[in-house]
C-alpha positions in Angstrom: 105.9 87.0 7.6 105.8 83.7 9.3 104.2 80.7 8.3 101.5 80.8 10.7 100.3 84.3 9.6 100.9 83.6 5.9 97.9 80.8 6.6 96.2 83.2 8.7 96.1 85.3 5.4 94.9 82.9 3.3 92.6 81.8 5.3 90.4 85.2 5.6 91.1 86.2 2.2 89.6 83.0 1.3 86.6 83.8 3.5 86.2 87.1 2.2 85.9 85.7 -1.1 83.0 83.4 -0.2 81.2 85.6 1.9 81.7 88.5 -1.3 80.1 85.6 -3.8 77.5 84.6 -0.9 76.3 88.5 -0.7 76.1 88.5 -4.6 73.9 85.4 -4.6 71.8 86.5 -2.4 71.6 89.6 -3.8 70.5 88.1 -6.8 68.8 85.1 -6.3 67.8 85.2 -2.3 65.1 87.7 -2.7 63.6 86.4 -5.6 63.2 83.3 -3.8 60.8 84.7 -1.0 56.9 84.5 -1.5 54.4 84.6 1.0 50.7 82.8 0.7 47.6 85.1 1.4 44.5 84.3 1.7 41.4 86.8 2.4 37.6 87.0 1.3 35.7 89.8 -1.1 32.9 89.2 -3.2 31.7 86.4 -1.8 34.7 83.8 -2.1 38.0 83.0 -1.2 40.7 85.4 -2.6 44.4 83.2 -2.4 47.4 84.8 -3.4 51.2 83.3 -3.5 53.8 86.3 -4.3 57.0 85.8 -5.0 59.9 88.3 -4.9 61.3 91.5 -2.7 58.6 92.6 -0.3 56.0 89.8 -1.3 53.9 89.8 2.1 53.6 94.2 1.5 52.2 93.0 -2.6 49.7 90.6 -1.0 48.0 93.1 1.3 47.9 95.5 -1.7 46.4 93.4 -4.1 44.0 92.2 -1.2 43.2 95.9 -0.7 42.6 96.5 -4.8 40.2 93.6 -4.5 38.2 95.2 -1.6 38.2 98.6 -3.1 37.0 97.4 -6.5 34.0 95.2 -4.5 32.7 98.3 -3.0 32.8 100.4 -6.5 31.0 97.5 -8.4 29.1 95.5 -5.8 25.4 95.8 -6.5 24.8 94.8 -2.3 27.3 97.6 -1.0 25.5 101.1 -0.4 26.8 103.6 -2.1 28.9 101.6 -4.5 28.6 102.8 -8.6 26.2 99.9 -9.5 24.3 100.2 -6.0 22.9 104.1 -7.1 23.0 103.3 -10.8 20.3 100.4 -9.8 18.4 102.7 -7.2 17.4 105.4 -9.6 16.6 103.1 -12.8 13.6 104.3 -14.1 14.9 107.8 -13.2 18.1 109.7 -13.4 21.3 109.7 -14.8 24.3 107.8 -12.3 28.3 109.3 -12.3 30.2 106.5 -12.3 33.7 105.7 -11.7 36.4 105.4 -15.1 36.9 101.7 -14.6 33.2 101.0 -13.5 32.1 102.6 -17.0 35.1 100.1 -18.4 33.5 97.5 -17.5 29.8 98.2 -18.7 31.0 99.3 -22.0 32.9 95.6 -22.1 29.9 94.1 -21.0 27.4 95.4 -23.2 30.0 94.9 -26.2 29.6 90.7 -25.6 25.9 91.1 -24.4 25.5 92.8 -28.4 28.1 90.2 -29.8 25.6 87.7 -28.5 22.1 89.0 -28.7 21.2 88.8 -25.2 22.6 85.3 -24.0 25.2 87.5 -22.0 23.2 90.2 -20.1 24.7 92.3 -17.4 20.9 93.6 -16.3 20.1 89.9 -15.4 20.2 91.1 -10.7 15.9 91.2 -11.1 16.5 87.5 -12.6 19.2 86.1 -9.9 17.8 87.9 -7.2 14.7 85.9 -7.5 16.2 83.0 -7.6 18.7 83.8 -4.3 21.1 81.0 -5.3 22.9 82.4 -1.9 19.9 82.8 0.2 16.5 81.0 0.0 17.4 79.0 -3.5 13.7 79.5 -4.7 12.2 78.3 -8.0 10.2 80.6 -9.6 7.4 79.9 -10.7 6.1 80.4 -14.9 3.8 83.9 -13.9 6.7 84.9 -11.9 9.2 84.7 -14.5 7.0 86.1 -17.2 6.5 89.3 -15.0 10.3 89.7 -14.5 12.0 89.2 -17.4 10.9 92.0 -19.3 13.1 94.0 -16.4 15.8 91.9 -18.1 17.4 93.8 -21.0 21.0 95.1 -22.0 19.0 97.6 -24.3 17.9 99.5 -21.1 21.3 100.0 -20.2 22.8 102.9 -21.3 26.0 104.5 -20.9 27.9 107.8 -21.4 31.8 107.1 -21.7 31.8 111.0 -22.0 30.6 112.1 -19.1 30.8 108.6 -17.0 27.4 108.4 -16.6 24.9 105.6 -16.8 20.8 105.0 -16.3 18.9 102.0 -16.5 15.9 102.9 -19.0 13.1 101.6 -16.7 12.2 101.3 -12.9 13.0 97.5 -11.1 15.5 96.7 -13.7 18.9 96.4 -12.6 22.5 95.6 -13.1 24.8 92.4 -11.7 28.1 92.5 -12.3 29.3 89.2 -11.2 29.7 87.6 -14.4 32.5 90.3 -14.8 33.4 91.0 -11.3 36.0 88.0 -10.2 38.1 88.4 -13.5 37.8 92.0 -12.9 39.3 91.8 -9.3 42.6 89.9 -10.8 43.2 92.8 -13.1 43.7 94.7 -10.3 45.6 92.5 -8.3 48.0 92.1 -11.3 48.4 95.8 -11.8 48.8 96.2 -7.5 51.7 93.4 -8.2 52.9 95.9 -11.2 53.6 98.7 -9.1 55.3 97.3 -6.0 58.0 95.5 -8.4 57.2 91.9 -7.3 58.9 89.4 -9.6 55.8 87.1 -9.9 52.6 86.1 -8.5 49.7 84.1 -8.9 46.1 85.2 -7.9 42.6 83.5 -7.6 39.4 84.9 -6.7 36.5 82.5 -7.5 36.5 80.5 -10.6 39.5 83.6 -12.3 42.8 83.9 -12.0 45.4 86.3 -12.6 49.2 85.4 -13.4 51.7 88.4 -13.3 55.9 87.6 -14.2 57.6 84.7 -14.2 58.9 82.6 -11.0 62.3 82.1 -9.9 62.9 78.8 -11.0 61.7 79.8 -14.4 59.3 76.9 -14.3 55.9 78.3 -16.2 52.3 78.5 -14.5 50.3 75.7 -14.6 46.5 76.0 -14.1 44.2 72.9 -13.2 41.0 72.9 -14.6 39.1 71.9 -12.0 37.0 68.6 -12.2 33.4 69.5 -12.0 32.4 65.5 -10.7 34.8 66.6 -7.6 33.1 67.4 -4.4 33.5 71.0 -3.4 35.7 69.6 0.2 38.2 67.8 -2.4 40.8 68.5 -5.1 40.5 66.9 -8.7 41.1 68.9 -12.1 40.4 67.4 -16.0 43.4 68.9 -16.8 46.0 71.4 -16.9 47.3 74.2 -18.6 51.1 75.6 -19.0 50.4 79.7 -19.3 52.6 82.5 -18.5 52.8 85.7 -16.9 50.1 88.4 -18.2 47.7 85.9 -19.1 44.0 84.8 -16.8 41.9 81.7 -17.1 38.0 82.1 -15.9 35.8 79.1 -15.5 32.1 79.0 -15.6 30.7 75.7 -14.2 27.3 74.3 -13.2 29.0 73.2 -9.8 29.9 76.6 -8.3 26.3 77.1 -7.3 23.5 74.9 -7.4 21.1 73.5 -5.1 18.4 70.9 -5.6 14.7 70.8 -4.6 12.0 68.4 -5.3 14.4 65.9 -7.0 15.5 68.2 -9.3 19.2 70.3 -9.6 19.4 74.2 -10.8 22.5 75.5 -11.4 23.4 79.2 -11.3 24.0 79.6 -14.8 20.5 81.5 -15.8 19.5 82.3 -19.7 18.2 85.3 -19.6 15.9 84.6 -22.0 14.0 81.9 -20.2 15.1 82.9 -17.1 16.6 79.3 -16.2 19.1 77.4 -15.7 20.8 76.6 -19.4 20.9 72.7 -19.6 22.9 72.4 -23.2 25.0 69.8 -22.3 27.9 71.8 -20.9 29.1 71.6 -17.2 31.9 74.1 -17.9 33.5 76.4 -20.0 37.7 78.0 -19.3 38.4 80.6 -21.2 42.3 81.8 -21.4 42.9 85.5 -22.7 44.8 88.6 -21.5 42.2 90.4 -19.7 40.5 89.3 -16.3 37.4 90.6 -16.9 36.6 89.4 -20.2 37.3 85.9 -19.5 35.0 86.0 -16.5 32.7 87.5 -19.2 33.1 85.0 -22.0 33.4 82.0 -19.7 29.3 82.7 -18.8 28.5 83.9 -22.3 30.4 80.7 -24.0 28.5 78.4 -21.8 25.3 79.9 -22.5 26.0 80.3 -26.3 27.1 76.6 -26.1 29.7 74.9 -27.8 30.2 76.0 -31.1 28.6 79.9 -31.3 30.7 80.4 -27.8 33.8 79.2 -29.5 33.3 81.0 -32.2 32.5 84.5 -29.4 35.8 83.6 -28.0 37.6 83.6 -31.2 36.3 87.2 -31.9 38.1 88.4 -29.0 41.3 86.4 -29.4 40.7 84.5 -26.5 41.1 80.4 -25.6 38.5 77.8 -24.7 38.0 74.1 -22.9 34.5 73.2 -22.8 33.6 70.5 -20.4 30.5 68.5 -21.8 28.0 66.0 -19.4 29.5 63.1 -21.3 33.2 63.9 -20.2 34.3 64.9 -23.4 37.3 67.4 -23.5 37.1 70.1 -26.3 41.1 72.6 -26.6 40.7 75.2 -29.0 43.6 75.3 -31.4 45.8 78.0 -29.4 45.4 75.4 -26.0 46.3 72.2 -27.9 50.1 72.2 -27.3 49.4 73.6 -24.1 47.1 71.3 -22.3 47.8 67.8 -20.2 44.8 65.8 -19.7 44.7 64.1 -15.9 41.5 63.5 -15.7 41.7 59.6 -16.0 37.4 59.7 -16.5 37.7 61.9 -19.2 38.6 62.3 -23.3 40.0 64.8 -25.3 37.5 65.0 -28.1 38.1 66.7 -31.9 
């Protein structure tokens, strides 16, 4: 063989080498390394995605999907939805009700019990009069004494049986939105599950949802959004290092509010009193490993206040950072190590 050919030889068997090691890189890093960003809305907010991994953009649209569907099975303003019938014959029959509909009534009367009342999921009578997304109105004293007597978790009965439920008396009625956002990331996560995605990260409202772990290994970090930070800007008190399988939900006096007369309601209603609770708190995150129960405890911590919700949150397992008027910080023990404090106006507090 000449000396040209000899090179020749080399040459490609050198090249064949690369390209060999190129196709096994790829093959196991370059797909990882895709992800895709989506962003849709359901239930009333922004739903933003970024997937990561083999057929990303297809898990997106999936866990999109799951989010929709779920919306029109718990959605007390879609006809024909579970909690849309269930409310329409209160007072009156007996409603069949999806598996995971009943799932999440049974979980929401188990923390409405836990906390006599503060937590109510038949509070839709109370925030419908107030229409926080419509006419903002302030009721009045007779008005509220005339409605919350159609607010009570009591009248709510369920048969995890037969999946049936009834609302005791007619005009009461059910509002699964304290649930629903933490709800909607479950099923994202489990959409995510079945397509074989390596990781992804999910936000609908104030809950997210964190599924694997990313390709550069680097954790999930989670801001804990600033509540002194317009809604048109970015700001967080902190964040949190989290991994896959876990969801952070965060009840705050600044997701909606409006003022009237000089004066500033926030969304967060006792049902008791039937207003706005004003104990101090501006917001409450809870971290646990279910969706739908921190959207849950995040409202019933905040309503409980500081030390009966921490001690609500500790009954389930699951991880607080309450947010008080005065900028103090307060990390439950299983968050200490895992919270970094940016807010520069506020203070970690014992």
């Amino acid at each position: 063989m000449s000396k040209h050919k000899k090179i020749t030889v080399i040459l490609c068997a050198v090249l064949a080498v690369i390209a060999a090691v190129l196709v096994i890189l790829w093959v196991r890093f370059g797909y990882r390394a895709q992800s895709c960003s989506n962003t849709s809305y359901a239930m009333g907010t922004y739903v933003q995605q970024t997937v990561y991994g083999k057929d990303a953009q297809a898990a997106a649209t999936a866990a999109a999907q799951s989010v929709t569907a779920l919306e029109d099975k718990i959605s007390w303003r879609v006809e024909d939805s579970d909690i849309y019938k269930l409310n329409n014959a209160s007072g009156s029959t007996w409603e069949t009700i999806d598996s995971y509909t009943a799932s999440l009534l049974k979980m929401s009367l188990d923390v409405a019990q836990k906390t006599d009342g503060a937590f109510d999921p038949t509070v839709l009578p109370l925030t419908s009069l107030w229409d926080f997304d419509g006419k903002q109105h302030v009721p009045t004293s007779d008005e509220l004494k005339n409605l919350l007597p159609r607010v009570n978790y009591k009248d709510l009965r369920l048969n995890e049986t037969d999946k049936t439920a009834s609302l005791k008396m007619h005009y009461e009625g059910v509002d699964l939105g304290s649930v629903g956002k933490g709800a909607a990331c479950d099923k994202a996560v489990e959409a995510y599950s079945k397509t074989g995605v390596q990781a992804a990260v999910i936000a609908v409202g104030g809950s997210i949802g964190l599924y694997g772990n990313k390709p550069d290994n680097s954790g999930w970090s989670v801001a804990v959004r600033d509540p002194k930070t317009p809604d048109n800007e970015t700001g967080s008190v902190g964040t949190i290092s989290l991994e896959g399988g876990q969801y952070v939900s965060t009840s705050g006096t600044y997701e909606k509010e409006f003022t009237k007369d000089g004066k500033t309601y926030h969304h967060l209603l006792n049902p008791k009193t039937g207003m706005p609770e004003n104990n101090g708190l501006v917001s409450v995150t809870v971290v646990c490993n279910n969706g739908a129960l921190s959207d849950a405890l995040s409202t019933a911590c905040f309503l409980l206040g500081k030390d009966k919700g921490a001690a609500l949150a500790q009954s389930y397992g699951a991880q607080t950072i309450y947010v008080d008027s005065k900028s103090n910080v307060y990390v439950s023990a299983g968050l200490k190590d895992r919270f970094h404090l940016t807010g520069s106006s506020y203070r970690l507090a014992a």
